[in-house]
C-alpha positions as CSV (number, residue, x, y, z in Angstrom):
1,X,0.0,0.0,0.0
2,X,1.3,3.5,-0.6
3,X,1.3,6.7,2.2
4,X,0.0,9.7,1.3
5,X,0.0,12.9,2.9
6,X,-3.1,13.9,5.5
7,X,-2.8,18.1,6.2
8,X,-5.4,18.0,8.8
9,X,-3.2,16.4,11.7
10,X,-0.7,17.3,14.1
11,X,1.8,15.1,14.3
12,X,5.3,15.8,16.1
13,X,8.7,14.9,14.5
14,X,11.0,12.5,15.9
15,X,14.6,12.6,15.0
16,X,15.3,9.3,16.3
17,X,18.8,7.7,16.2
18,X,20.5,9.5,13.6
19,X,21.1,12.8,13.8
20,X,23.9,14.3,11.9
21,X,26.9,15.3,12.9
22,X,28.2,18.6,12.1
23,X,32.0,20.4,12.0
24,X,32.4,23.0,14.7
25,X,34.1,26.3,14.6
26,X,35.2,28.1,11.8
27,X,35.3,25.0,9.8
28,X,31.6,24.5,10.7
29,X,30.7,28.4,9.8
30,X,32.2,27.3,5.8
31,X,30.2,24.1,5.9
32,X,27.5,26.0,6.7
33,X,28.0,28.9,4.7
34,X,28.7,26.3,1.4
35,X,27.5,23.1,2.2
36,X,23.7,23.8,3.5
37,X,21.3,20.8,3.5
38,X,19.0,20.7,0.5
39,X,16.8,18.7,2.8
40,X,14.9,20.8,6.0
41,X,11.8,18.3,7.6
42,X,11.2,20.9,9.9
43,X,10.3,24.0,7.7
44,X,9.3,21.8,4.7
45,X,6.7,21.9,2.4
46,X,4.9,18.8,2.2
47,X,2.1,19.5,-0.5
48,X,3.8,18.5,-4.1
49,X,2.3,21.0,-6.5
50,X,2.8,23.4,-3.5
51,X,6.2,22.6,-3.6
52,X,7.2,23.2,-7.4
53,X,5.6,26.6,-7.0
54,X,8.2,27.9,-4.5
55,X,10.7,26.6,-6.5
56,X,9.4,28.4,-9.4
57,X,8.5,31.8,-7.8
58,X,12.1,31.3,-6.2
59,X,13.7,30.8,-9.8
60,X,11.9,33.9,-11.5
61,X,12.7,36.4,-8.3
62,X,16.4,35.5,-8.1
63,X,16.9,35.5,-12.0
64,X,15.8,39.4,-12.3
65,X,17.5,40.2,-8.7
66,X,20.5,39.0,-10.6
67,X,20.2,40.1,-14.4
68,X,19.3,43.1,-12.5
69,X,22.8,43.5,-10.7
70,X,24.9,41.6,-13.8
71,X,23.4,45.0,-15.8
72,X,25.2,47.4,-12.9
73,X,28.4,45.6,-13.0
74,X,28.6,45.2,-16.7
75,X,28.2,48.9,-17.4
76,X,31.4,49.4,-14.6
77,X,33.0,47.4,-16.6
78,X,32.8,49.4,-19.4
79,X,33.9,52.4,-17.7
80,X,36.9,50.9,-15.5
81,X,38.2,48.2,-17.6
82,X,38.4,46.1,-14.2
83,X,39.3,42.4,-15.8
84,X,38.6,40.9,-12.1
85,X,35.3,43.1,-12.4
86,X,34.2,41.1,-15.9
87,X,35.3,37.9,-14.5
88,X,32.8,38.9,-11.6
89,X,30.3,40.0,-14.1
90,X,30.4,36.6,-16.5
91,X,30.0,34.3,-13.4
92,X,27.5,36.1,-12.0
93,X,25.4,36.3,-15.5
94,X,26.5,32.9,-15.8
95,X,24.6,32.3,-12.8
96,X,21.5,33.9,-13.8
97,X,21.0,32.1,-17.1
98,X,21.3,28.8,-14.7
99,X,17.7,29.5,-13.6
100,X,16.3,29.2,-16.6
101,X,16.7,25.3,-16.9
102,X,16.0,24.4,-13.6
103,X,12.6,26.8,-14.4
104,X,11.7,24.4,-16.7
105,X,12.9,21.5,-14.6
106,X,10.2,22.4,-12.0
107,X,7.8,22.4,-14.9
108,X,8.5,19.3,-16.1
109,X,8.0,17.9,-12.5
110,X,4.8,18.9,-12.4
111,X,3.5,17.1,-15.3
112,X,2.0,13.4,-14.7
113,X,3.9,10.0,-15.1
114,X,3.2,8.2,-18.3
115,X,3.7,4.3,-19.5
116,X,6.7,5.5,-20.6
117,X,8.2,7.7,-17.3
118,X,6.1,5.7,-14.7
119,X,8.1,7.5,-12.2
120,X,7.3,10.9,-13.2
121,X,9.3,13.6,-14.7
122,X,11.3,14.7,-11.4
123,X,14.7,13.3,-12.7
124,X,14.3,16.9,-14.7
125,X,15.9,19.0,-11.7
126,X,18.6,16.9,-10.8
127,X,19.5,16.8,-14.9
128,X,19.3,20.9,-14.2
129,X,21.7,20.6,-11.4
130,X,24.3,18.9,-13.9
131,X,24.1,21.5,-16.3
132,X,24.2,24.4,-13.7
133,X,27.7,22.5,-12.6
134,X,28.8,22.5,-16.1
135,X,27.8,26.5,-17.1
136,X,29.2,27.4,-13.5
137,X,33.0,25.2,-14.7
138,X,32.6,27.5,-18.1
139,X,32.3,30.6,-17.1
140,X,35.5,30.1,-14.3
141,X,37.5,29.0,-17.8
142,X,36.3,32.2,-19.6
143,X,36.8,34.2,-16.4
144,X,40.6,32.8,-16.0
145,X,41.2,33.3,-19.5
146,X,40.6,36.8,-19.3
147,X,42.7,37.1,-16.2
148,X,45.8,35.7,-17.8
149,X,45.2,37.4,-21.3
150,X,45.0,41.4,-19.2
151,X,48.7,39.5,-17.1
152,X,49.9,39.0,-20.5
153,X,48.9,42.2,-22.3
154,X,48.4,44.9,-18.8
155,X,45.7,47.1,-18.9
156,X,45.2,50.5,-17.1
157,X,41.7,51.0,-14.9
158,X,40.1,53.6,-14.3
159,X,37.2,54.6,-12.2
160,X,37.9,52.4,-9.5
161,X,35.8,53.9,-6.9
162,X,33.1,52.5,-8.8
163,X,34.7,49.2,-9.2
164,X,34.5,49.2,-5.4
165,X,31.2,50.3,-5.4
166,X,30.1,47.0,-8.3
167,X,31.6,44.9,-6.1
168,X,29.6,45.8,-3.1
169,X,26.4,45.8,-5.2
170,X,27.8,42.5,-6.7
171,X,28.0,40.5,-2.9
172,X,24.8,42.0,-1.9
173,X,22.6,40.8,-4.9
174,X,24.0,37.5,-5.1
175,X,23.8,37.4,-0.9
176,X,20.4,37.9,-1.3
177,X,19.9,35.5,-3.8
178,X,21.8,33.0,-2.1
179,X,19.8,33.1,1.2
180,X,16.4,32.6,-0.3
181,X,17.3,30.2,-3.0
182,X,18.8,28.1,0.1
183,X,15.9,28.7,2.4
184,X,13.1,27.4,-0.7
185,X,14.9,24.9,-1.8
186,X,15.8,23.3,2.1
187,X,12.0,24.2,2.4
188,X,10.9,21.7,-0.5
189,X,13.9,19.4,-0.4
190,X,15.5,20.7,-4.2
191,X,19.2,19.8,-4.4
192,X,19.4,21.5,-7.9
193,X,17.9,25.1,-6.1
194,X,20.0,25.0,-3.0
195,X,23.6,24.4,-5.1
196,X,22.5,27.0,-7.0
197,X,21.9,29.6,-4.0
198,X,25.8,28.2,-3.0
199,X,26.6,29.4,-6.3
200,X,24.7,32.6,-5.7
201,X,26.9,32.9,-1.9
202,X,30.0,32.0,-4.2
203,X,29.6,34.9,-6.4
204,X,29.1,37.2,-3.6
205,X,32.4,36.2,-2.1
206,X,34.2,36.8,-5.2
207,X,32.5,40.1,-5.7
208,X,34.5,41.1,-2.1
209,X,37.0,39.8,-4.0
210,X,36.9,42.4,-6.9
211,X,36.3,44.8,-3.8
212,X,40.0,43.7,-2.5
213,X,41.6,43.8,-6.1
214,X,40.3,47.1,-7.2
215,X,41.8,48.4,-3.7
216,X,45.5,46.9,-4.7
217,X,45.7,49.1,-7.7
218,X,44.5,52.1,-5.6
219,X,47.6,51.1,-3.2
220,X,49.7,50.8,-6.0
221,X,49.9,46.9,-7.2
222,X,48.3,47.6,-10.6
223,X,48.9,43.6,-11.0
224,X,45.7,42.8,-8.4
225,X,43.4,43.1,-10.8
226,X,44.3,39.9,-13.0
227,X,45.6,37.9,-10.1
228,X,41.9,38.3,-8.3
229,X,40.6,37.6,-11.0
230,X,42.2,34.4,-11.4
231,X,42.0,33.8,-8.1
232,X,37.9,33.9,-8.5
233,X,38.3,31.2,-11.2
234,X,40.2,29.0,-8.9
235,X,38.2,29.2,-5.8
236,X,34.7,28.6,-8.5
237,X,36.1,25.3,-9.4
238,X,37.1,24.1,-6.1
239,X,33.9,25.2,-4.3
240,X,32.2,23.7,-7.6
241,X,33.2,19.8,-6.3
242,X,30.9,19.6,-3.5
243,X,27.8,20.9,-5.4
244,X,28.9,17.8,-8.0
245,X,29.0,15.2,-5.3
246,X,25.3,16.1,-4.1
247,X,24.1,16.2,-7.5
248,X,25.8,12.7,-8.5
249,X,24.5,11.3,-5.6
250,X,20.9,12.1,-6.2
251,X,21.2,10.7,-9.9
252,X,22.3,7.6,-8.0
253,X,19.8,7.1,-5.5
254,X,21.8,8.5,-2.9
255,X,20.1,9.6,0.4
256,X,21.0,10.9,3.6
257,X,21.7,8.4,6.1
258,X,19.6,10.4,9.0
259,X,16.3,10.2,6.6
260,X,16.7,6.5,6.6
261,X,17.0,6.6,10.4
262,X,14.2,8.8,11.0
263,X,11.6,6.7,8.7
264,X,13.1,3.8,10.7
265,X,12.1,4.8,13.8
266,X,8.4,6.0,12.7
267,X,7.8,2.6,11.2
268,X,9.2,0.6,14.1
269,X,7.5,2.8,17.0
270,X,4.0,2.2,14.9
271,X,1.9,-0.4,17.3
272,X,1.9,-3.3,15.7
273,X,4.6,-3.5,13.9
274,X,7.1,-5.9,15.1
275,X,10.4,-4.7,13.2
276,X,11.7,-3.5,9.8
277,X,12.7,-6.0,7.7
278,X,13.3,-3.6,4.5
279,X,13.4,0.3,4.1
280,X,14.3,2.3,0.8
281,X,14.5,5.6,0.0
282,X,15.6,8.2,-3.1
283,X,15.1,11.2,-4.3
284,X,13.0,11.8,-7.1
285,X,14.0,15.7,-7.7
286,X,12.6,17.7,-4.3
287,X,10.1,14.6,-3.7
288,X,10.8,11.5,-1.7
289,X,9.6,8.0,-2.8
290,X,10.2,4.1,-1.3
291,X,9.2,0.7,-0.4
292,X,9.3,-0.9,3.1
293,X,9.2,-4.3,4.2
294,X,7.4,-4.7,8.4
295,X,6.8,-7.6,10.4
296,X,3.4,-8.1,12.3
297,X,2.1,-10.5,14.3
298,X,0.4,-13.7,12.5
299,X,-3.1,-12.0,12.4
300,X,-5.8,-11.8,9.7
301,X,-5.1,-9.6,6.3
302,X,-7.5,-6.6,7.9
303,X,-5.3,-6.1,10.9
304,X,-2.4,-6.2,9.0
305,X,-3.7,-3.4,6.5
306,X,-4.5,-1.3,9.5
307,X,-1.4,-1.3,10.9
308,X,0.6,-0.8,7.3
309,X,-1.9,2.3,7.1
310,X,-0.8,3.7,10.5
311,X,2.5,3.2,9.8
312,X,2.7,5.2,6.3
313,X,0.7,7.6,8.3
314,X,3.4,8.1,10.8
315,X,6.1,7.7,7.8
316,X,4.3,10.8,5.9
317,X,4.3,13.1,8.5
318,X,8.1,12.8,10.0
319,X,8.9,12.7,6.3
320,X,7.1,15.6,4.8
321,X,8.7,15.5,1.4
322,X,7.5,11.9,0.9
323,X,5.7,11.3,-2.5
324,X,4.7,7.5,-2.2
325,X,6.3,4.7,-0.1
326,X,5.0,1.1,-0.7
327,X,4.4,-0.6,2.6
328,X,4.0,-4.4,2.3
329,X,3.9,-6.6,5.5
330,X,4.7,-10.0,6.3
331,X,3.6,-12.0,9.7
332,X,6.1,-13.9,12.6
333,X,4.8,-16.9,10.2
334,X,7.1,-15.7,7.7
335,X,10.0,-14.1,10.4
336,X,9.5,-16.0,13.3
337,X,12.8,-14.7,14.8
338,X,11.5,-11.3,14.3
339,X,12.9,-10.5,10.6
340,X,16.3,-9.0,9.9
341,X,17.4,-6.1,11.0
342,X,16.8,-2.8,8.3
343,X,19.5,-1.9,6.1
């Protein structure tokens, strides 16, 4: 049988057993800052269609918020001649065009499986997080390219007060960017929309960055310019890795080991149910789907429904994001020792 969601009941969450573990200090601020959960069961969303509209209305704010501030930059660029300002400017355009696929990833989500995608079209935002990865990696090659070509062949700036002043206006857009793409898509479980508000938080760091280059040449060191710059492309590709290990582990059915725990402990703290025999989960873009396997007592076929119905009650409510999860049961008939232990 599958569990659906019910709206009209209070349930509280239990964490159970496996609560994660994270760094401390100003190692923990970074991992934090950079690596933010993509998955929030206390502030999530648990309605579907719900769902893909935040992501959506999240996608179209952030993309003008940012054209919006790439237009600013670009126009100092013009003036200045800052490379580490167009570097700046690319990635954070860059950025902005990444939007548009993952738009249409949360459209696609919405549609209805078909013989031929019986599992929907969700897959769609976690192909969106690939090719935000790969746009991201490109515009850190153009960026770099720049950088060395204005080493190479030196280039005088000018108007650097308003370099200074595009790179302030650079971190704060993207800032803002960053903390509500984060916050929508921990609030509906979206991988694809949270990596891209880390991208959004990366580009406001490197627009400090311009801030910091732009002040070298004022102090003398006309060389700042192209080193930051370079600099930016560096740091983009090595903050780009963990963004590409959440995304490949979504394509392959990865989950976090603390949402296994947790729908663990609901199903075995259901009355009636005896232990867990089987539990599976993955990702199917921001929505959760399964199967579980629970031991009952050797009763009649009703009881056993009952109890499978309680239990994927239970299941949907400390796992808001959860789609679908097939519950079949088996009786002490089948395990008499009490089945195996989940995996």
């Amino acid at each position: 049988m599958s569990a659906h969601h019910e709206h009209d009941h209070e349930h509280g969450h239990s964490h159970g057993e496996g609560a994660h573990a994270h760094p401390t200090g100003i190692r923990g601020i970074f991992y934090g800052l950079f690596v933010p959960h993509s998955h929030d069961a206390a502030d999530s969303i648990d309605d579907a269609l719900e769902a893909s509209k935040e992501g959506v209305r999240a996608v179209k704010i952030s993309l003008f918020i940012l054209l919006g501030t790439t237009l600013l930059q670009f126009i100092v660029v013009l003036l200045s001649g800052s490379v580490a300002l167009l570097a700046d400017t690319i990635h954070n355009f860059a950025d902005a065009l990444t939007a548009v696929p993952l738009w249409i990833a949360f459209v696609l989500g919405r549609r209805a499986a078909t013989r031929k995608y019986t599992y929907g079209f969700g897959r769609a935002e976690d192909l969106a997080g690939l090719f935000i990865v790969g746009v991201v990696a490109l515009s850190a090659v153009v960026a770099a390219w720049q950088s060395i070509d204005r080493l190479v062949h030196p280039h005088p700036l000018h108007n650097l007060w308003w370099v200074l002043a595009a790179g302030l206006i650079g971190f704060a857009g993207n800032e803002a960017v960053a903390i509500y793409r984060i916050r929508v898509g921990q609030q509906i479980g979206s991988a694809a929309l949270v990596a891209d508000g880390v991208h959004a938080r990366i580009d406001g760091f490197t627009s400090l960055a311009v801030v910091v280059g732009a002040l070298g040449v004022i102090l003398g060191f006309p060389l700042a310019d192209p080193i930051v710059g370079l600099l930016i492309s560096a740091a983009i590709i090595v903050l780009l890795w963990g963004t590409v290990r959440s995304i490949g582990c979504r394509l392959m059915d990865g989950i976090e080991p603390g949402l296994v725990d947790r729908a663990e402990h609901a199903l075995k703290h259901t009355p009636g149910v005896l232990s867990v025999t089987d539990l599976r989960l993955r990702w199917v873009g921001h929505r959760l789907q399964g199967a579980a396997t629970i031991v009952v007592a050797d009763t009649t076929l009703s009881a056993a429904e009952l109890v499978a119905r309680e239990a994927g009650h239970r299941l949907s409510h400390e796992l808001p994001n959860l789609d679908d999860m097939a519950i079949s049961t088996v009786s002490t008939a089948t395990y008499p020792a009490g089945g195996r232990a989940a995996r």
